[in-house]
C-alpha positions as CSV (number, residue, x, y, z in Angstrom):
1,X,0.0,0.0,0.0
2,X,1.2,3.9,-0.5
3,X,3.0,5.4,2.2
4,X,0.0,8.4,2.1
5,X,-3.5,6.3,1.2
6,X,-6.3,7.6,0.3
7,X,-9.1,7.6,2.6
8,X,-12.5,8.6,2.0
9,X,-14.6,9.5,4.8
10,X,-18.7,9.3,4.4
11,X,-21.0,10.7,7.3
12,X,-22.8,13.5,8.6
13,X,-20.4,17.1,9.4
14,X,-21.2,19.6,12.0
15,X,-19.9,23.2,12.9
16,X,-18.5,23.2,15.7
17,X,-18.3,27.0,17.5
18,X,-16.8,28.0,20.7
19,X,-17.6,30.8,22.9
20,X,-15.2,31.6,25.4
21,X,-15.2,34.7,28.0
22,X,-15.2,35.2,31.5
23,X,-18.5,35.5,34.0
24,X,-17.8,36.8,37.4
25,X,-21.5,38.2,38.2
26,X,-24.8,37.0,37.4
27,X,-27.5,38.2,35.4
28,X,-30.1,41.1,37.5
29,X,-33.1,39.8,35.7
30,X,-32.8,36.4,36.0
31,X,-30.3,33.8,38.1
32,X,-27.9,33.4,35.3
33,X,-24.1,33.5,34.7
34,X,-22.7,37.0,32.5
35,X,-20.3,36.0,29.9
36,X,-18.3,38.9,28.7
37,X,-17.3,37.4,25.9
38,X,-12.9,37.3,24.4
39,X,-12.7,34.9,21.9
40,X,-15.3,32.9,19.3
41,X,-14.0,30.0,17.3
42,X,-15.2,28.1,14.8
43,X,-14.3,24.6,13.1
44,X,-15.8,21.3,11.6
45,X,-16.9,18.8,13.7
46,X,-18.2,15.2,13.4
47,X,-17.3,13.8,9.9
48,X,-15.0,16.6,9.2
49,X,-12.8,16.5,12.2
50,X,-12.6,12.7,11.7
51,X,-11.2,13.6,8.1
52,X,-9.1,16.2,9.6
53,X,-7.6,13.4,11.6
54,X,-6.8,11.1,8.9
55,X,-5.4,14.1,7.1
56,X,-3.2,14.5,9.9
57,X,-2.2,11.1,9.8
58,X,-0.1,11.5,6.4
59,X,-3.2,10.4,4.4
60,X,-5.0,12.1,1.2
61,X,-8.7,12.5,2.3
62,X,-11.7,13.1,0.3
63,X,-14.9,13.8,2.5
64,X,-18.3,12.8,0.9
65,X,-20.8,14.6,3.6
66,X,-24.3,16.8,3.0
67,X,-23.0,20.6,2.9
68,X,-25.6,23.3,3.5
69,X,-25.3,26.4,0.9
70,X,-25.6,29.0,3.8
71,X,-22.9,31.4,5.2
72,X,-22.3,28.4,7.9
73,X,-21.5,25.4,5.3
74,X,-19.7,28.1,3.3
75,X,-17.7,29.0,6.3
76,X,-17.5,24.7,7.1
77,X,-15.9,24.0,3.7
78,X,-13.0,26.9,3.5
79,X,-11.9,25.5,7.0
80,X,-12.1,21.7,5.1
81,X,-10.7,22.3,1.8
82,X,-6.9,23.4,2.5
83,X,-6.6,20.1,3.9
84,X,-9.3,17.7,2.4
85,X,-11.0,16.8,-0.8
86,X,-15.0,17.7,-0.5
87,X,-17.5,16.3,-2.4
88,X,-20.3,17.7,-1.1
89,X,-23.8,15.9,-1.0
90,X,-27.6,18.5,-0.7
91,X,-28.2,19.0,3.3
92,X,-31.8,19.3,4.4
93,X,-32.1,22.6,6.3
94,X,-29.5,25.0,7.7
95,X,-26.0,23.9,8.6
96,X,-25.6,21.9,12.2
97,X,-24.2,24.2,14.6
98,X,-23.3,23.1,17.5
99,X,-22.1,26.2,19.7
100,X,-21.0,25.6,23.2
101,X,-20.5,29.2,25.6
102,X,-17.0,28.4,27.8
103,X,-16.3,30.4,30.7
104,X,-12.6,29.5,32.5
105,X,-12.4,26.4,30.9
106,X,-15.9,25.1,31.3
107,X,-19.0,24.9,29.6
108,X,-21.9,26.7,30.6
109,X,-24.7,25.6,27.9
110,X,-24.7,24.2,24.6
111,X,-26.9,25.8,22.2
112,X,-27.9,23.9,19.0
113,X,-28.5,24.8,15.8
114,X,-30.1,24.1,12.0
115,X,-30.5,20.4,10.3
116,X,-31.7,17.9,9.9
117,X,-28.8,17.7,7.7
118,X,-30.0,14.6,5.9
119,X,-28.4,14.3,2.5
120,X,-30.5,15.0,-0.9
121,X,-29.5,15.1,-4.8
122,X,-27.1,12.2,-3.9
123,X,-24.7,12.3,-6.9
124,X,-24.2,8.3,-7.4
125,X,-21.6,8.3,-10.1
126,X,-19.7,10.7,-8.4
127,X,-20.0,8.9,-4.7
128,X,-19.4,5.2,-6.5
129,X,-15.8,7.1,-8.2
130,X,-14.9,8.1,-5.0
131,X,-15.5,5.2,-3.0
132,X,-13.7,2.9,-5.6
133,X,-10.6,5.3,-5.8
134,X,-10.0,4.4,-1.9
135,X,-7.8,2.8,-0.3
136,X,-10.3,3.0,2.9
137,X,-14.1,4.0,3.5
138,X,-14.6,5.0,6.6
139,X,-18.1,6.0,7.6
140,X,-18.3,8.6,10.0
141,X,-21.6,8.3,11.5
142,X,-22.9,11.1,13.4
143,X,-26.8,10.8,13.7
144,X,-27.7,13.1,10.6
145,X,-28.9,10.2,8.4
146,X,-26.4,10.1,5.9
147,X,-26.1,6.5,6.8
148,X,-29.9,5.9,6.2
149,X,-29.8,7.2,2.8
150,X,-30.6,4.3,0.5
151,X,-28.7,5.2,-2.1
152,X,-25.6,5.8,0.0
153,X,-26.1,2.6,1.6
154,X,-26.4,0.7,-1.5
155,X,-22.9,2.0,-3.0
156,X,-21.5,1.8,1.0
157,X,-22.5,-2.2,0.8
158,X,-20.9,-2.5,-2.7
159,X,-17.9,-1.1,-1.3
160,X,-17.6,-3.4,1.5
161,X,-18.3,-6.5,-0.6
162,X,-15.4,-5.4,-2.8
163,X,-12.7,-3.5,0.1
164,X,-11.7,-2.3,3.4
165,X,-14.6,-0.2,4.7
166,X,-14.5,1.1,8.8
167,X,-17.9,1.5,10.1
168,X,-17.8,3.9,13.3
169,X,-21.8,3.8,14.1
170,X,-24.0,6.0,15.9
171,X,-27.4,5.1,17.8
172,X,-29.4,7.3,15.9
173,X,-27.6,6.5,12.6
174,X,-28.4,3.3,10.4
175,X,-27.0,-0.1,11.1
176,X,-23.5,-0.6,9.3
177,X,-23.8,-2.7,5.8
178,X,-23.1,-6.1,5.7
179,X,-19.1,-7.2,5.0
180,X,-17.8,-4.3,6.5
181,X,-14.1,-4.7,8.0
182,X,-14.1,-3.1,10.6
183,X,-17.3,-1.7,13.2
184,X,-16.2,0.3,16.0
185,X,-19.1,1.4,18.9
186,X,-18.6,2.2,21.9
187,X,-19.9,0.2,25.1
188,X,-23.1,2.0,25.0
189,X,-23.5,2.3,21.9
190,X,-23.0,-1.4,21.8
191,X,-25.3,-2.3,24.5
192,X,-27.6,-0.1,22.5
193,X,-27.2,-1.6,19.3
194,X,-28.0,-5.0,21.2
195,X,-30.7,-4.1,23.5
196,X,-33.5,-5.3,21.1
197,X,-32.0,-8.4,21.1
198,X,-33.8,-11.4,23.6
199,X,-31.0,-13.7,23.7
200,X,-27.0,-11.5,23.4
201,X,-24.8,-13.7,24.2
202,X,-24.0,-11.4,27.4
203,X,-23.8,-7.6,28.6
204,X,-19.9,-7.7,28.7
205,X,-17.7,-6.1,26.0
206,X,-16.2,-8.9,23.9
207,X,-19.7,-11.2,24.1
208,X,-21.3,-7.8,22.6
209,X,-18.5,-7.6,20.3
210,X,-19.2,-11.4,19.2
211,X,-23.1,-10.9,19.5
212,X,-23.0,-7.8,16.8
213,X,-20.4,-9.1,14.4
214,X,-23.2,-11.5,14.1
215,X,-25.9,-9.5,13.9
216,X,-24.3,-6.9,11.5
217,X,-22.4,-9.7,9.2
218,X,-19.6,-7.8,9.1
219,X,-16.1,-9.4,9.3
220,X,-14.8,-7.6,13.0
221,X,-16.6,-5.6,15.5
222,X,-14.1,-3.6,18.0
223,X,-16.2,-2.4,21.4
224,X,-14.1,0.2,22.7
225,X,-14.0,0.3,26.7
226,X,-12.3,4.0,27.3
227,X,-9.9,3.9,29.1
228,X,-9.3,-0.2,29.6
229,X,-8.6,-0.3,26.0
230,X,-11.3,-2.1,23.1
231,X,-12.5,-5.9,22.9
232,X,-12.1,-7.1,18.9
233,X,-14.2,-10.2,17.4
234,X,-12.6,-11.1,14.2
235,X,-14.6,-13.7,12.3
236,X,-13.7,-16.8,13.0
237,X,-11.9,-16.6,15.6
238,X,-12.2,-15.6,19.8
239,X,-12.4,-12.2,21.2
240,X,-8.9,-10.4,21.3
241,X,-8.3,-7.9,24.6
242,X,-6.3,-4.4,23.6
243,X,-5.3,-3.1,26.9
244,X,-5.2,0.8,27.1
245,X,-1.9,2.4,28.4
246,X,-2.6,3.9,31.4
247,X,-3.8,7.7,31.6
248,X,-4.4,9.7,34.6
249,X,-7.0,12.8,33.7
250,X,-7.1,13.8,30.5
251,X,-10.2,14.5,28.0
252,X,-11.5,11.9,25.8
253,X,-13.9,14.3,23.8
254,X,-13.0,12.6,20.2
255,X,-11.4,9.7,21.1
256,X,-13.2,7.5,19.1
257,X,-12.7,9.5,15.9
258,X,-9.1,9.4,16.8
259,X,-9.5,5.4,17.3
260,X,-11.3,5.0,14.1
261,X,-9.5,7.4,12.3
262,X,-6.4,5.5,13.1
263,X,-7.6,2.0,12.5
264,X,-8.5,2.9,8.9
265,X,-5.6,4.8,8.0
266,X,-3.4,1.6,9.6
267,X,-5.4,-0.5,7.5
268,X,-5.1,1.1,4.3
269,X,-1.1,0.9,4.8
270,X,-1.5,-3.2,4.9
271,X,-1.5,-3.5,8.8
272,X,-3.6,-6.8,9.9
273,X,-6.4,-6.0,12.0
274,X,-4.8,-6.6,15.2
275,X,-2.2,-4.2,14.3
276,X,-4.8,-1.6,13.1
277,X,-6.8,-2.3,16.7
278,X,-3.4,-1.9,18.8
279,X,-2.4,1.4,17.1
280,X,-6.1,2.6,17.3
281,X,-6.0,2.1,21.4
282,X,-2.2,3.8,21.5
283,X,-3.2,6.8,19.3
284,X,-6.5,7.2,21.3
285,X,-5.2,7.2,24.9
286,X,-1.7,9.7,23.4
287,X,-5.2,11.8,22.1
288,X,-6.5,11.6,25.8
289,X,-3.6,12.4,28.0
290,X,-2.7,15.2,25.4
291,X,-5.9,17.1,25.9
292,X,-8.3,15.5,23.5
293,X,-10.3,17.2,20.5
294,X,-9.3,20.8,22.1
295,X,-5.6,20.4,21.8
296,X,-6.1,19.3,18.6
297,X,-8.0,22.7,17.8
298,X,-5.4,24.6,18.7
299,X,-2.8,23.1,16.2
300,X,-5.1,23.9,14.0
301,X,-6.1,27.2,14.8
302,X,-2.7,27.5,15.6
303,X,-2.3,26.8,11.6
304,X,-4.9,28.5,10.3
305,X,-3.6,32.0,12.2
306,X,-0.1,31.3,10.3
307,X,-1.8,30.5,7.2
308,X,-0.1,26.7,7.2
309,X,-1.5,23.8,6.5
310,X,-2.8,21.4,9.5
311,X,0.3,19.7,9.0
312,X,3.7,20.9,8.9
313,X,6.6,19.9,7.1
314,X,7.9,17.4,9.7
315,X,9.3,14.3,11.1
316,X,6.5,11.9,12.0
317,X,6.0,9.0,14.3
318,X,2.7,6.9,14.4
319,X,1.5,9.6,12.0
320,X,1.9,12.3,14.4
321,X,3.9,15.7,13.0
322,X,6.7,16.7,15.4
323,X,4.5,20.2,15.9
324,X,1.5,18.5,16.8
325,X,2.9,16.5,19.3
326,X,4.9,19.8,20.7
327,X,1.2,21.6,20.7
328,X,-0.5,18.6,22.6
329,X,1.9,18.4,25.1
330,X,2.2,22.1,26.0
331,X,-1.6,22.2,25.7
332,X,-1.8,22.1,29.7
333,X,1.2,24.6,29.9
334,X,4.4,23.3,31.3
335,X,8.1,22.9,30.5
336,X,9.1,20.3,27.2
337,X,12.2,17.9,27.6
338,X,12.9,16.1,24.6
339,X,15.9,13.4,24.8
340,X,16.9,11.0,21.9
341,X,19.2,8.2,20.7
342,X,18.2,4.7,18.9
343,X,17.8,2.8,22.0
344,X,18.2,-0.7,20.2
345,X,18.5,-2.8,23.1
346,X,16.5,-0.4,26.2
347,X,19.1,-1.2,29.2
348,X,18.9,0.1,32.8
349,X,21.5,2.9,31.4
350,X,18.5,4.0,29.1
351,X,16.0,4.1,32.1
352,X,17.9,5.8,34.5
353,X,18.7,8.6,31.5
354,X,15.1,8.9,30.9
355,X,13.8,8.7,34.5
356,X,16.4,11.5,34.8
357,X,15.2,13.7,32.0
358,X,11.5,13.3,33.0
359,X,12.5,15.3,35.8
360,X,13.7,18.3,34.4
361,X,9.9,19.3,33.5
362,X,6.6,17.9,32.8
363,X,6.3,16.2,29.9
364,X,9.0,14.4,28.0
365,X,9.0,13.3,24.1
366,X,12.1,10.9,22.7
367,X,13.3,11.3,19.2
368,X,14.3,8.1,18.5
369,X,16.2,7.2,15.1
370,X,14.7,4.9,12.6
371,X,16.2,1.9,10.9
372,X,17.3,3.6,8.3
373,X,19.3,6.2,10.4
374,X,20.3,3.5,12.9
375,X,21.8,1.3,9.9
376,X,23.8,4.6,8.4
377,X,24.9,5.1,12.2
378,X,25.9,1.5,13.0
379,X,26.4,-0.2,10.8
380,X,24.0,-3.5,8.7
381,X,24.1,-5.4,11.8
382,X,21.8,-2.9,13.2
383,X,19.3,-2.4,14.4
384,X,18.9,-5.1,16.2
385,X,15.0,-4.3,17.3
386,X,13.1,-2.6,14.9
387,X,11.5,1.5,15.1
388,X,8.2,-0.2,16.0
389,X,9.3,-2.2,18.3
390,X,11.5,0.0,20.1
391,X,9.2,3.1,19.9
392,X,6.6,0.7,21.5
393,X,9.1,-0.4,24.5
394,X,9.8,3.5,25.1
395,X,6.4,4.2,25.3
396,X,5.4,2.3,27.7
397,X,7.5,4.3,30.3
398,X,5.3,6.2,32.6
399,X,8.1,8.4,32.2
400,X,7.7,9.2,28.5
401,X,4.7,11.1,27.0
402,X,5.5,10.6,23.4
403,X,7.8,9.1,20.6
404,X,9.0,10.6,17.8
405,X,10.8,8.6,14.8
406,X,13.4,10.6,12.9
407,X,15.1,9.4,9.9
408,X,18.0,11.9,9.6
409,X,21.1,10.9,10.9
410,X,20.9,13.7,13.7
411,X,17.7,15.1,15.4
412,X,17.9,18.8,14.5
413,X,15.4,18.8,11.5
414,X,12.8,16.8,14.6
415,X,14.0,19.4,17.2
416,X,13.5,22.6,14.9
417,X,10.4,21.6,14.8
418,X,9.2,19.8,18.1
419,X,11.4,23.7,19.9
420,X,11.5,21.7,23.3
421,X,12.5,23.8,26.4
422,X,15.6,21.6,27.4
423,X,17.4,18.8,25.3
424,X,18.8,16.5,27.2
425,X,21.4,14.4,26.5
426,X,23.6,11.0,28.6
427,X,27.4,12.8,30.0
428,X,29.1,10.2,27.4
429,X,28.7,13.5,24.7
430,X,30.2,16.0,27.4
431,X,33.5,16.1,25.9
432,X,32.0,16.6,22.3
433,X,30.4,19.2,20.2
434,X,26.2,18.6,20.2
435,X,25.4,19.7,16.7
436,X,21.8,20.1,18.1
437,X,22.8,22.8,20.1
438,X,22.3,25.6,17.9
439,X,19.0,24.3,16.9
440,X,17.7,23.7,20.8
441,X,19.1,27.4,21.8
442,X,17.8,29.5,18.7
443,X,14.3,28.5,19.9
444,X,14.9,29.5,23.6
445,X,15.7,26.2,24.9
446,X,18.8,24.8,26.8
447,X,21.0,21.9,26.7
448,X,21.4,19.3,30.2
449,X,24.0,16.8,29.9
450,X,22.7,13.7,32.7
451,X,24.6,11.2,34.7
452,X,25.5,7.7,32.6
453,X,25.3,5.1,34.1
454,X,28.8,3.3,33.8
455,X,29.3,-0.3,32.0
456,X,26.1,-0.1,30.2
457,X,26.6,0.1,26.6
458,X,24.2,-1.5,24.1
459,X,27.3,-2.3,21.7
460,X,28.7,-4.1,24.6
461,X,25.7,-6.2,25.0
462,X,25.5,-6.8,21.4
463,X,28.7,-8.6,21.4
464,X,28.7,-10.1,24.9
465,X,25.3,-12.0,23.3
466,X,26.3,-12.7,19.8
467,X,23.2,-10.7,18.6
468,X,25.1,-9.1,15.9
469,X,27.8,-11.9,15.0
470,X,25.9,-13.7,12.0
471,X,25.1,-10.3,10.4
472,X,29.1,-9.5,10.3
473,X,30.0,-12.9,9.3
């Protein structure tokens, strides 16, 4: 498959606008908050922030969705287009608007707006090319009825007869078409989609997860269980457990767009399913801890004030760019440490170095060297555990926040762009010139050479085990 698939996304969009002030005195004709409002944002939401995401994952997107033609759906595509192909369906009524008023960080009301939203003057020639140009379908399904539309349910079963099509349903949307790879609800929206049922198999996650891949014919259902992780039925085959990476706080507002946005993209690049599902639970918890929908808003705002795309040019790991990581982490405020090294064999050396580092602020990314810049480094032999591998070991540290893969031979291109307030680095470089210096300093940050821990060497332990000896030979 192409290292940037295409992915087409099909569901129902929403405007998303924020309202944010301060209230510090209530109403004198009624008992209600004052918001003096600052600041009002706007940005899509439901099918178009899911095809944001895949966007952001590296992938070329096209969204098939109903569009009003009012100011709002005007206003909905110019934030879509720079980043995403639109082919845009007839809405029924005014654009969704979804506008929530903020006051110190929480919400005071939500007001809603427009709809129904259900698509009309379905193009079907233009919808079949699209679908058949994918790598991917994923539906997006957000309650509109875009999913109930016959004739976008005929062309979404022909599709999943012929290819990979991710189903993430909704319990007012239409049930997912038969064959589908891939369904993705939530516990309750699982125990919803079962509770007309007299005989499930059981109330717990993976008998729902074998109860609906039954009942929807489709070839895996994935119940996702927040933060414990996601129960997978494949066909064929017994329930498969994902456990979640543990995450203290947090917001999961998006997470399963994030999960399903990630699955498909994972599967359009030739991962199995189990892959897909394991990179879906590690890309929705990183979304969680790093602030959820609303530290991805502000990349993009972020962007949209610079006039730059959603994603930068940049060094990417899991599909995330070295700035978005940067924005997600400093989303709560806080100092950056960044360390980085290929870490082919993880040895106490390495943990001490990064326990260390974790300590010099509050959150902590590794740059970590792909294969390719690991082989140019050291050698054929090497590495000896591949980038997946070893970015999945690092992550696993409490003390690490997020992994990075580079694949220069030096981190500056990943630090120019990640601007982290201190690099730190093992005391085996002190007597040598850090190239990264420049690059760390320009941006304000400093350099902090840390205590190594003497004997440990992962050379040493390559020879001392013979790891390395038949690729030499």
């Amino acid at each position: 498959m192409s290292a940037r698939p295409h992915v087409v996304v099909v569901g129902d969009v929403v405007l998303d606008r924020d309202v944010h002030g301060r209230s510090d005195r209530l109403s004198p004709d009624a008992p209600v908050p004052v918001v003096d409002v600052s600041d009002v944002r706007e940005r899509p939401g439901g099918a178009g922030l899911t095809a944001l995401l895949c966007a952001a994952s590296g992938a070329r997107v096209t969204l098939v969705a109903p569009i009003a033609d009012d100011p709002e759906g005007r206003r909905l595509r110019a934030a879509l287009e720079p980043h995403v192909g639109v082919l845009a369906l007839g809405h029924r009524g005014p654009t969704r608007l979804k506008e929530r008023v903020r006051s110190g960080g929480q919400s005071l009301v939500r007001l809603d707006h427009g709809g129904p939203g259900t698509p009309r003057d379905v193009e079907v020639g233009a919808v079949r090319a699209a679908l058949e140009s994918a790598d991917v379908v994923l539906v997006s399904d957000y309650g509109a009825g875009t999913t109930r539309d016959e004739d976008l349910r005929s062309l979404l079963a022909e599709r999943a007869a012929r290819g990979l099509l991710v189903w993430d349903p909704h319990p007012r949307g239409g049930a997912p078409v038969p064959r589908a790879t891939l369904v993705t609800p939530n516990l309750g929206e699982a125990r919803a989609a079962a509770a007309g049922d007299r005989s499930p198999a059981g109330d717990s996650p993976e008998a729902l997860a074998v109860h609906l891949r039954a009942t929807w014919q489709a070839r895996a259902v994935c119940v996702t269980v927040g933060a414990q992780g996601a129960y997978v039925a494949p066909t064929g085959g017994a329930p498969l457990f994902v456990p979640a990476p543990s995450v203290e706080g947090g917001d999961p507002c998006g997470a399963g767009d994030r999960f399903a946005a990630t699955a498909a993209v994972a599967l359009a690049r030739g991962a199995v399913l189990t892959e897909a599902v394991q990179a879906a639970v590690a890309e929705a918890t990183a979304w969680v801890r790093g602030g959820g929908a609303d530290a991805f808003r502000a990349v993009t705002d972020a962007a949209r004030d610079a006039a730059a795309p959603v994603r930068p040019d940049a060094v990417e790991h899991r599909d995330v760019a070295v700035a978005d990581v940067a924005a997600r982490l400093r989303a709560g405020g806080g100092t950056l440490v960044a360390t980085g090294g290929c870490f082919d064999l993880v040895h106490a050396g390495h943990v001490a170095m990064l326990e260390s580092a974790r300590r010099l602020g509050d959150a902590l990314v590794v740059l970590l060297n792909s294969d390719a810049s690991v082989r140019r480094l050291k050698g054929d032999g090497r590495p000896v555990v591949t980038e997946a591998d070893r970015a999945r070991v690092l992550a696993a540290f409490d003390c690490v926040d997020a992994v990075v893969v580079f694949d220069e031979d030096d981190p500056r291109a990943a630090l120019d762009a990640l601007r982290p307030d201190v690099w730190a680095k093992g005391a085996d470089y002190g007597g040598a010139d850090l190239p990264e210096t420049e690059v760390v300093q320009r941006h304000g940050g400093r350099v902090v050479l840390l205590p190594y821990l003497d004997g440990r060497s992962t050379s040493t332990m390559i020879r001392r085990s013979g790891l390395a000896r038949a690729d030499h030979q």
